[in-house]
C-alpha positions in Angstrom: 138.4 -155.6 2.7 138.0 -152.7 0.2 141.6 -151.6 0.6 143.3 -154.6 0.3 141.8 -155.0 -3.0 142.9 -151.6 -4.2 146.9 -152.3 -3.9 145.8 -155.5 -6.0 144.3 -153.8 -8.1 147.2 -151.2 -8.8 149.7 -153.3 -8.4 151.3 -155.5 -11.6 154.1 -158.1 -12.1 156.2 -155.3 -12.4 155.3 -153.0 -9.5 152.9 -150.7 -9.3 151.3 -150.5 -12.6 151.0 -146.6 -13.5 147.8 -147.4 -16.0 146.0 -149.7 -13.4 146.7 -146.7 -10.6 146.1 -143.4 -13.0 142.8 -146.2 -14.0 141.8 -146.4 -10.5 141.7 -143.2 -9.4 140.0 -141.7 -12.7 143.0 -139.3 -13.7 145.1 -139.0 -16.3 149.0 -140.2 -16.5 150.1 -136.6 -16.5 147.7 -136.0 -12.8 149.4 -139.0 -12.0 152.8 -137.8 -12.0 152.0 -134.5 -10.7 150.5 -136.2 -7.8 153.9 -138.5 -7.4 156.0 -135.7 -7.9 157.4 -137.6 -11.4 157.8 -136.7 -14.6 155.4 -137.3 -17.0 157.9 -140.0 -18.9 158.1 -141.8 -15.6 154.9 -142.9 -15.4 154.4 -143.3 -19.4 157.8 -145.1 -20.7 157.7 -148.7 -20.0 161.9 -148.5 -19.1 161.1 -145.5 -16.6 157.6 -146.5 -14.9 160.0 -149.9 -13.9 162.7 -147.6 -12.4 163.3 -147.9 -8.8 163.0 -144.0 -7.9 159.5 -144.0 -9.9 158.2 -147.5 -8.5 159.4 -146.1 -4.9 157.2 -143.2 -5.7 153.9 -144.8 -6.8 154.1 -147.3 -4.0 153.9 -145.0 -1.6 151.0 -143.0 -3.2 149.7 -146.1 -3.4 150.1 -147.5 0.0 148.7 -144.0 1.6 145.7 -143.7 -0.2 145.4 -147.2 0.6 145.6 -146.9 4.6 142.9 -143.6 4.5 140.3 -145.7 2.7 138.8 -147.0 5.6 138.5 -143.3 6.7 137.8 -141.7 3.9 135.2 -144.6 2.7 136.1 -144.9 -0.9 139.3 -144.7 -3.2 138.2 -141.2 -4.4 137.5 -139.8 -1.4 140.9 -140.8 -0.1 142.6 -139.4 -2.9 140.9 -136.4 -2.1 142.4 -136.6 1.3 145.9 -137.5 -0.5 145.6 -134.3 -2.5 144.2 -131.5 -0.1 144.4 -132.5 3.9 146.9 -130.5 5.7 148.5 -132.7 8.3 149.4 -130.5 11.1 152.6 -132.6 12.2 154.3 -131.2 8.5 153.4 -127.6 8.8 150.2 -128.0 7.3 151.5 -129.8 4.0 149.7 -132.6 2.3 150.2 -135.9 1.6 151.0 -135.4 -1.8 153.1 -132.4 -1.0 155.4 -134.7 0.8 155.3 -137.6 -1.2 156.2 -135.2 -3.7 159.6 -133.9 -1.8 160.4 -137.6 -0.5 158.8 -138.0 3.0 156.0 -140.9 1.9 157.7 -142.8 4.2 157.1 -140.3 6.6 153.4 -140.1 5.9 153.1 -143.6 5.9 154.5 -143.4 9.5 152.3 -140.5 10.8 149.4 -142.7 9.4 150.6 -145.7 11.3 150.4 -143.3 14.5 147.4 -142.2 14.7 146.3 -146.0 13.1 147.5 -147.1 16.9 145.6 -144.3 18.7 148.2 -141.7 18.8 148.1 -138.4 18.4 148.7 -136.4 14.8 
């Protein structure tokens, strides 16, 4: 299965590894962060990418681009989702919006909804 591969491919001894996901999704560190809601030292200093706050973060990026590949059909195109798809249960925000404020968790149960057949 595609996505299963992709959260092996991001993921490291460590965590998430923020080369091997900023690597995958063909942006830069800095786009990276941004799209976490980190700071640019999070995902570039060895002691911070290992932090709890910024592996939290990049997990559940990670883990919801992971569940839309199916849909989307590729890791791009569910990044693309990630980055610009209002979801109408959050007043139109995206994914990354909310990951961004602290609500990956709920994205990644929104997703798990409409997974089962429910409704968004």
């Amino acid at each position: 299965m595609a996505s299963a591969a992709f959260l092996s491919e991001v993921s490291g001894e460590k965590g998430v590894s923020a080369d091997r996901l900023s690597a995958a999704l063909h942006i830069t560190k800095s786009e990276l962060a941004l799209a976490a809601g980190l700071s640019r030292d999070a995902v570039s200093k060895a002691a911070r990418s290992n932090s709890v706050t910024t592996q939290a973060r990049l997990r559940e990026m990670s883990e919801i681009i992971n569940r839309v590949i199916p849909w989307a059909g590729s890791e791009l195109a569910a990044y693309a989702w990630y980055r610009s798809q209002p979801l109408p249960s959050f007043g139109d925000a995206t994914a990354e919006e909310l990951v961004r404020q602290g609500h990956g968790e709920k994205v990644r149960a929104y997703l798990g909804r409409i997974a089962a057949g429910g409704f968004a």
